[in-house]
C-alpha positions as CSV (number, residue, x, y, z in Angstrom):
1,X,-52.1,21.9,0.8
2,X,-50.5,18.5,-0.1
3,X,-46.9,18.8,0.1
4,X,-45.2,18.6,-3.4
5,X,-43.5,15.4,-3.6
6,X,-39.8,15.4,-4.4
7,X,-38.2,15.8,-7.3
8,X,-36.0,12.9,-8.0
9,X,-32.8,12.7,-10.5
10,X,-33.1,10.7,-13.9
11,X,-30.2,8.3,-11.6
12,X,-32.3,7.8,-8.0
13,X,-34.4,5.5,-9.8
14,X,-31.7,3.3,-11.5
15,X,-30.3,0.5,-9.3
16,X,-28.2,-2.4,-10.3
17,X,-29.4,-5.0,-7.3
18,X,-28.5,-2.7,-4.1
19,X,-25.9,-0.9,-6.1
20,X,-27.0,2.7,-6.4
21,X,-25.8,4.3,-9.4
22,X,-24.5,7.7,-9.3
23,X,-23.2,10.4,-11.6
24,X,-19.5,10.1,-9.5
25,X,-20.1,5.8,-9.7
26,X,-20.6,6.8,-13.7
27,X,-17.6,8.8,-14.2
28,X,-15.2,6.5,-11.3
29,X,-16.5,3.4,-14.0
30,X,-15.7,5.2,-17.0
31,X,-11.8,6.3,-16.2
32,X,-11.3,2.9,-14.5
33,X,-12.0,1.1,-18.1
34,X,-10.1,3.6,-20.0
35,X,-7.0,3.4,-17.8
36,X,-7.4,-0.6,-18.0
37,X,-7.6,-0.5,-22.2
38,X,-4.4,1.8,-21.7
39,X,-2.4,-0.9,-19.5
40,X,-3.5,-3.6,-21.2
41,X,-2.8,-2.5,-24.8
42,X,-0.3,-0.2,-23.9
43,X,1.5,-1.2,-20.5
44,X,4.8,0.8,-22.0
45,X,2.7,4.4,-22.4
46,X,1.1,3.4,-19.7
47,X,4.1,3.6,-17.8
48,X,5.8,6.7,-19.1
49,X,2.7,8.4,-18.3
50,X,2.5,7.5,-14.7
51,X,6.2,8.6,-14.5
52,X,5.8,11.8,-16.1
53,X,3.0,12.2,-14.4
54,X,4.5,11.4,-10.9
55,X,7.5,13.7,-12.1
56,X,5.0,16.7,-12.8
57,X,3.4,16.1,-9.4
58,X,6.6,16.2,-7.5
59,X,8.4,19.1,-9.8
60,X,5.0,21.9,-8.8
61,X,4.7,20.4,-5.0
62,X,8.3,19.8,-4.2
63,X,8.1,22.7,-1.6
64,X,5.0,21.5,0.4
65,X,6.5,17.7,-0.3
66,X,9.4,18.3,1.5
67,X,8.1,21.0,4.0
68,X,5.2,18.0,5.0
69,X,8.1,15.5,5.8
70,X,10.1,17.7,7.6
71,X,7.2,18.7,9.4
72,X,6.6,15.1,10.1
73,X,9.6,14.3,11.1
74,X,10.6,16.7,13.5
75,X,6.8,16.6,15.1
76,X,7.5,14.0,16.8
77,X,10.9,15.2,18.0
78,X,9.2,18.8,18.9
79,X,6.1,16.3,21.3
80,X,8.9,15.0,23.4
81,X,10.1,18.3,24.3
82,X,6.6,19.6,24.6
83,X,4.9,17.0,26.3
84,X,7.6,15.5,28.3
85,X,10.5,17.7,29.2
86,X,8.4,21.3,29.2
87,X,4.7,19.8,30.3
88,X,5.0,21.9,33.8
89,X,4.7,25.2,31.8
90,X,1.4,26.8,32.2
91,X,1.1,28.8,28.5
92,X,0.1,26.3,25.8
93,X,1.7,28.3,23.3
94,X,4.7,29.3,24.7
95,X,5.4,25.3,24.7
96,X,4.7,24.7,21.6
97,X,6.9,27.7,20.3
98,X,9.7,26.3,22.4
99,X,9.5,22.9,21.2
100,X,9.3,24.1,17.8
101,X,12.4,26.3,18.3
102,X,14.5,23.4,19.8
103,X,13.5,21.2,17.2
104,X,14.7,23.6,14.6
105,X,18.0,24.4,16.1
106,X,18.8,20.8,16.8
107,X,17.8,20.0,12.6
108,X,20.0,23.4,11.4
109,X,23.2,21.6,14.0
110,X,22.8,18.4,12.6
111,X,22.7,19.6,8.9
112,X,26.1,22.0,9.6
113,X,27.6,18.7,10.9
114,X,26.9,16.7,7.7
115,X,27.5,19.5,5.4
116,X,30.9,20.8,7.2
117,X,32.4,17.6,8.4
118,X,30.5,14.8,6.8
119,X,30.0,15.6,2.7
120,X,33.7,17.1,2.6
121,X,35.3,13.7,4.3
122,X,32.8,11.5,2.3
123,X,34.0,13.3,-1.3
124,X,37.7,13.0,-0.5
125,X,37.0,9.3,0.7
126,X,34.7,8.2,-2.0
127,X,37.2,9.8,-4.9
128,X,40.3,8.2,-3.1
129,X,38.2,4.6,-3.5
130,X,37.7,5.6,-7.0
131,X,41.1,6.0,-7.9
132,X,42.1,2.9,-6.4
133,X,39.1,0.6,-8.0
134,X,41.4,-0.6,-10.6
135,X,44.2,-1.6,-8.5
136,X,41.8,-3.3,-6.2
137,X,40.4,-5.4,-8.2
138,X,44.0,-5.9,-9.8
139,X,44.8,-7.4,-6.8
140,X,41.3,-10.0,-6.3
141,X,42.2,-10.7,-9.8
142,X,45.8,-12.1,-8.7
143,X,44.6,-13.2,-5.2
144,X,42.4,-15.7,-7.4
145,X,45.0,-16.7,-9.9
146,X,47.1,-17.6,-7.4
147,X,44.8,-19.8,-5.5
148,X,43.6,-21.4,-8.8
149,X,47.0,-21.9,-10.1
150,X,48.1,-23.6,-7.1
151,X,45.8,-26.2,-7.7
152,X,43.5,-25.4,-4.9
153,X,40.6,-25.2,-7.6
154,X,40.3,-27.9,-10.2
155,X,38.2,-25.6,-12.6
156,X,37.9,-25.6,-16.8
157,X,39.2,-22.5,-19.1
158,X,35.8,-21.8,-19.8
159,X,34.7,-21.4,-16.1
160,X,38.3,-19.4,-15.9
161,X,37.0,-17.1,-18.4
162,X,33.7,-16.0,-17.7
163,X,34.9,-15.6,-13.7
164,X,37.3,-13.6,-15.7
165,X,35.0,-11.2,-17.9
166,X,32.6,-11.1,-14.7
167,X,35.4,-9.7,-12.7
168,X,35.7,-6.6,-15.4
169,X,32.4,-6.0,-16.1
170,X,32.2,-5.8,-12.0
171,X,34.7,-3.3,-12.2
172,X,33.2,-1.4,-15.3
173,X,30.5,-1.0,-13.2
174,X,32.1,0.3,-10.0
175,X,33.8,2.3,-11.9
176,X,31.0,4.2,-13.2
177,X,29.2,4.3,-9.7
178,X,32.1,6.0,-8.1
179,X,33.4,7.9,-11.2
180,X,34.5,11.5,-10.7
181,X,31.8,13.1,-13.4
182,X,28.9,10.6,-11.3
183,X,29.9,12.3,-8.0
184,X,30.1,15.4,-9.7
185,X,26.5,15.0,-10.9
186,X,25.3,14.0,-7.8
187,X,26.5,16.5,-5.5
188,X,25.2,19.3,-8.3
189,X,21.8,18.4,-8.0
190,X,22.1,18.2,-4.7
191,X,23.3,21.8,-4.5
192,X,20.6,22.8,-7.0
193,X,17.8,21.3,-4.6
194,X,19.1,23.2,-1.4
195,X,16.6,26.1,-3.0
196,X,13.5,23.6,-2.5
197,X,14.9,22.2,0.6
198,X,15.3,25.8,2.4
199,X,11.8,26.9,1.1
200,X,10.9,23.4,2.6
201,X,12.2,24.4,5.8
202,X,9.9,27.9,6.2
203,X,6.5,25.8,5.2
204,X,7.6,23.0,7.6
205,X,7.5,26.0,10.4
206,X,4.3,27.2,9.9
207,X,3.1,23.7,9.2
208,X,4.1,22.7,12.7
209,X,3.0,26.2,14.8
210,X,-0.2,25.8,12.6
211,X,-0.9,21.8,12.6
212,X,-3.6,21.2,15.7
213,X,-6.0,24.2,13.3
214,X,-4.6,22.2,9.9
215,X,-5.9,18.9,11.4
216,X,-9.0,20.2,12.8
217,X,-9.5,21.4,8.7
218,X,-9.0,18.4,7.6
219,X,-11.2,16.6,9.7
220,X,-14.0,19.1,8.9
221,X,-13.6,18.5,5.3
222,X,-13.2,14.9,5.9
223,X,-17.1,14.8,7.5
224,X,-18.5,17.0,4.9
225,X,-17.8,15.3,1.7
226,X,-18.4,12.0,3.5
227,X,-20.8,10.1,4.6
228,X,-20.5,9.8,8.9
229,X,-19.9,5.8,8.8
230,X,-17.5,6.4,5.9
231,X,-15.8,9.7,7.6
232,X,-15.2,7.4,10.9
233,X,-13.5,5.1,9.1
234,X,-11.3,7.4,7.2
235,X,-10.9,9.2,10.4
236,X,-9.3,6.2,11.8
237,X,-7.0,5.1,8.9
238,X,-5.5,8.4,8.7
239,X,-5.0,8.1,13.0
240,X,-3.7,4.7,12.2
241,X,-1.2,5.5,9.8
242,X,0.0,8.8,11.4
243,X,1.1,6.3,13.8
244,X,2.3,3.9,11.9
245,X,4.8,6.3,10.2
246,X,5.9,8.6,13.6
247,X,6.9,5.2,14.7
248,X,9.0,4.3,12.0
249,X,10.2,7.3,10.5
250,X,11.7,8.8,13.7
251,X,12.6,5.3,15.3
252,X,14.6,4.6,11.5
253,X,16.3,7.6,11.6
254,X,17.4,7.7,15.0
255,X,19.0,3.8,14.4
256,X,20.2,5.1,11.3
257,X,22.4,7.5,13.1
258,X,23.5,5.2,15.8
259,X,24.8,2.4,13.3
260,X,26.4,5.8,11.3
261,X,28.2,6.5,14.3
262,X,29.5,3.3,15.7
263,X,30.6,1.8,12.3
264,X,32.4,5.2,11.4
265,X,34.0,4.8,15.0
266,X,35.0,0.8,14.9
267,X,36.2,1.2,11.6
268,X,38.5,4.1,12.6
269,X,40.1,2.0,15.6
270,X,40.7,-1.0,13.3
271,X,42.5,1.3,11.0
272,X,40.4,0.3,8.3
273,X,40.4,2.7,5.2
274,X,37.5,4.4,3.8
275,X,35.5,4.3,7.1
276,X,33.2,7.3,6.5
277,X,32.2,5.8,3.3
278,X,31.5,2.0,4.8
279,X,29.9,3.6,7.9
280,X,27.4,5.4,5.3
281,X,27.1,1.9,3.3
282,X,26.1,0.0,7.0
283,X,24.1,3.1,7.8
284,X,21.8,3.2,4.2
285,X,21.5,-0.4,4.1
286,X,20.3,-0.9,7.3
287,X,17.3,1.3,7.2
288,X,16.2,-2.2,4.8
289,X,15.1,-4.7,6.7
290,X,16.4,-8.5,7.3
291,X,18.3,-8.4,3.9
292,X,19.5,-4.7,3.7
293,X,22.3,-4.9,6.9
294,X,24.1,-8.5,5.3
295,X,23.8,-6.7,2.0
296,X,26.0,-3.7,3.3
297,X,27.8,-5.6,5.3
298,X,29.1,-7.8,2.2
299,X,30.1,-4.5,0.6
300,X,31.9,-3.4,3.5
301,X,33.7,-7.0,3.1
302,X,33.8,-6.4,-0.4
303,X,35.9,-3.5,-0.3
304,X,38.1,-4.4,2.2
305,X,39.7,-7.4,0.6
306,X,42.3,-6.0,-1.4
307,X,43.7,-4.5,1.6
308,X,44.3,-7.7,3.3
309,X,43.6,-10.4,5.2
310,X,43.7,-8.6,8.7
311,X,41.2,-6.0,7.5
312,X,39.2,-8.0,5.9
313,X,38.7,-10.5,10.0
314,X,38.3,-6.7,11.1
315,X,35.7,-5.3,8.9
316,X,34.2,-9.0,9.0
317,X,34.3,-8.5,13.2
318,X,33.3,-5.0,12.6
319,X,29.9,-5.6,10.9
320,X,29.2,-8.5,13.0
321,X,29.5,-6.5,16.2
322,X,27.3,-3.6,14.9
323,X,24.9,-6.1,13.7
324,X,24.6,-7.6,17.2
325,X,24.6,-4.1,18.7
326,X,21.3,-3.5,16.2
327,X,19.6,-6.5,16.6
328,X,20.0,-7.1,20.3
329,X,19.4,-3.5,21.9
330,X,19.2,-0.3,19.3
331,X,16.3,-1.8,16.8
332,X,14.3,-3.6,20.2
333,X,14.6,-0.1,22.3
334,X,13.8,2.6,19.2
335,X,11.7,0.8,16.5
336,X,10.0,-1.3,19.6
337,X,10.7,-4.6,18.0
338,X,7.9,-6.3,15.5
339,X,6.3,-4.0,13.9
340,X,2.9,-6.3,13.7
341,X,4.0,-7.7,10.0
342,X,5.1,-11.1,9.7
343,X,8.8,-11.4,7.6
344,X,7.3,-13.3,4.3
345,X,4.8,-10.1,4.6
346,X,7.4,-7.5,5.1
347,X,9.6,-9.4,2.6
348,X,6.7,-9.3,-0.2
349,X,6.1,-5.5,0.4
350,X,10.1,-4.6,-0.5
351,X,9.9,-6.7,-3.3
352,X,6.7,-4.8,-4.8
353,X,8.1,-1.4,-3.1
354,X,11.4,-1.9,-4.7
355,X,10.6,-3.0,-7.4
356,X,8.2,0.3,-8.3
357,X,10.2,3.2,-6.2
358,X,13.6,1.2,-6.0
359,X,15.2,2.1,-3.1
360,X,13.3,4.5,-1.5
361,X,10.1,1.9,-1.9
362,X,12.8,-0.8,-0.2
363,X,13.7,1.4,2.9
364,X,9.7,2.0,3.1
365,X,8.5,-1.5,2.2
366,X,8.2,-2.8,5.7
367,X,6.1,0.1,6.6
368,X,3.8,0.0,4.0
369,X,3.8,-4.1,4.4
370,X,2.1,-2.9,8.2
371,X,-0.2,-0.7,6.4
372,X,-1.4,-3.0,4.1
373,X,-2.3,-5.8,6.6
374,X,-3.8,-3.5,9.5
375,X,-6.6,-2.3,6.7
376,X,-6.7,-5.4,4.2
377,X,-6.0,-8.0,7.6
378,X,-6.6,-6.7,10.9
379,X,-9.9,-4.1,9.3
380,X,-11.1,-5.3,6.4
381,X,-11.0,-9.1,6.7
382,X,-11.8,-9.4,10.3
383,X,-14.8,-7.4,10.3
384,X,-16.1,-10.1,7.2
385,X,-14.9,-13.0,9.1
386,X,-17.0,-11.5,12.2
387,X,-20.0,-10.5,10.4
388,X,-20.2,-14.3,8.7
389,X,-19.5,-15.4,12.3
390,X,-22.7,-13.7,13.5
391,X,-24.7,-15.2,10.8
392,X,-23.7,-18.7,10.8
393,X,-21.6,-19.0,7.8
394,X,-18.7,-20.3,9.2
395,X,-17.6,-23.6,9.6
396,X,-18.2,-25.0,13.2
397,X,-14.1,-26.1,12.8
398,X,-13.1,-22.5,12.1
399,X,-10.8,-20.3,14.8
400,X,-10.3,-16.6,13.9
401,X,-7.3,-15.1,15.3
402,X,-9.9,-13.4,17.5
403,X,-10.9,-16.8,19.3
404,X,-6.9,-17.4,19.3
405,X,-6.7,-14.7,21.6
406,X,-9.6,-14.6,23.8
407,X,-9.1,-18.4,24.6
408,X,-6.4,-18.2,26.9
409,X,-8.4,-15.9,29.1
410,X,-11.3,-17.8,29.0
411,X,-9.1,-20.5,30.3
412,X,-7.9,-18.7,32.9
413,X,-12.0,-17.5,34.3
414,X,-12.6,-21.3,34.8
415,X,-14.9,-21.1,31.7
């Protein structure tokens, strides 16, 4: 007998030029016009929705948030030990439990340091600079009507006054940052998300003991609900971006804690006050690139100026010496130099970043300025630019980066 031919779907038959529509294509179209009539006639809902949905998102998966980054983090800490340090032990598993247990017992050391010694000498310093913000800027305040009085500074009462009211509202503002009821605030919900952190911890465990069978699960899912030419290509951004981030995460906070370190300890031999709180500032800022260390290091200036002209040359030397330290040796050695992103690039992605996650999205903007151009740049553009090439389409003038850098080899063959 004649086989039966297949039954087809109402939607195998419909085809919009070599489009092939699909119920999914259908239903992908119909939320991507209703959540363009939302931001377009309603970009303020629009938003609040994103946030509280983003806010929701965060709030149920806080534990497995946290326990992924952890995880994350301290994976790469956990390969060194067990490829590297124990890779003549025979049992698998026994080095991976090691490594695992190491990495754990350094993380619960390096949190008793910042909550026993750190968070305690912060507080006291932060609350002692809050006390004194109105006597410092008392003092600029009288350090500039003395130099303007003396003639130094040939400026109007107008100009006078609104250098004036900017000075308060300055000081309004610090004020507020470093108020006793803000630090009180803070440091509660910090205590209220040890709870999420500690549960973050136990998932991060497992997660880590478990993580060669979770990403052999992932990569079976990945190849069944896609298609093999799609699932390779997934397959390789998520390889890609893995390591991407081990790179930057660990190699960030690892130079974090070096410039924590030596600011807190040139500070403290230069007799400078508040040293654990500047050595925090140069250690936060610094995680942002280009602009983020000369933006803490003008704080650190900042602050020191009503206590004088020798410590504000010394926090001036200070920050200039842990800059050069950072630039010359600690960001080359750890981070491993460019990161394959161009500055206007990296620049545009902690502007966007910044501007949408402030400064968490400003710390990560150079990373995700590298993600962007090694799938957009370096995978999507150069496999067009290549596929015209093979067809003719290009101009006979046009050099792709590719040609760029084959051509001083094919110099060198005699060709």
């Amino acid at each position: 007998m004649p086989e039966k031919p297949e039954n087809k779907k109402w939607y195998d038959r419909i085809k919009f030029y070599k489009f092939k529509i699909t119920p999914m294509r259908i239903y992908l179209f119909i939320v991507a016009v209703f959540l363009a009539v939302k931001v377009i006639f309603d970009v303020k809902g629009f938003g609040d929705f994103v946030s509280n949905l983003i806010s929701f998102v965060l709030s149920v998966f806080s534990y497995l948030i946290i326990g992924a980054i952890l995880a994350f983090v301290l994976n790469s800490y956990a390969d060194v030990w067990e490829k590297k340090i124990l890779k003549k032990m025979k049992s698998q598993k026994a080095k991976r439990n090691i490594s695992i247990i190491i990495a754990y017992v350094t993380l619960v050391l390096f949190v008793t340091l910042i909550l026993f010694a750190l968070v305690p000498a912060l507080v006291d310093t932060v609350k002692t600079f809050a006390d004194n913000i109105p006597k410092a800027f008392a003092t600029i305040k009288e350090v500039y009507v003395d130099i303007t009085q003396n003639g130094r500074f040939n400026l109007s009462e107008d100009v006078l006054a609104q250098i004036s009211k900017g000075l308060t509202n300055l000081q309004e503002i610090a004020t507020k940052i470093f108020s006793p009821q803000k630090i009180t605030a803070v440091f509660s919900g910090t205590i209220s998300g040890l709870f999420n952190v500690i549960m973050g911890i136990m998932i991060s465990v497992y997660m880590l003991i478990e993580k060669d069978s979770v990403m052999q699960a992932m990569k079976k899912i990945n190849y069944a609900i896609f298609p093999g030419k799609r699932a390779n290509t997934i397959q390789w951004g998520a390889s890609r971006i893995n390591l991407i981030l081990r790179q930057y995460i660990s190699g960030k906070l690892l130079q974090a804690l070096i410039i924590l370190v030596v600011s807190y300890l040139l500070f403290l031999i230069c007799g400078i006050k508040y040293a654990i709180l500047l050595a925090v500032i140069m250690a936060i800022m610094n995680m942002i690139p280009y602009i983020g260390p000369w933006i803490g290091g003008a704080i650190v200036v900042f602050i020191s100026i009503p206590q004088g002209l020798y410590t504000i040359v010394a926090s001036l030397v200070c920050v200039l010496a842990v800059q050069a330290l950072d630039n010359w040796f600690v960001g080359p050695k750890i981070i491993g130099g460019k990161m394959g992103a161009s500055p206007l690039l990296v620049l545009v992605g902690l502007c966007v970043c910044g501007g949408i996650f402030g400064l968490p999205g400003m710390i990560l903007g150079d990373v995700m300025a590298v993600i962007f151009k090694v799938f957009f740049y370096d995978r999507f553009v150069e496999n067009k630019l290549k596929g015209k090439a093979e067809k003719g389409l290009l101009p006979k003038d046009f050099v792709t980066e590719n040609a760029l850098q084959t051509e001083p080899e094919d110099k060198e063959n005699g060709k």
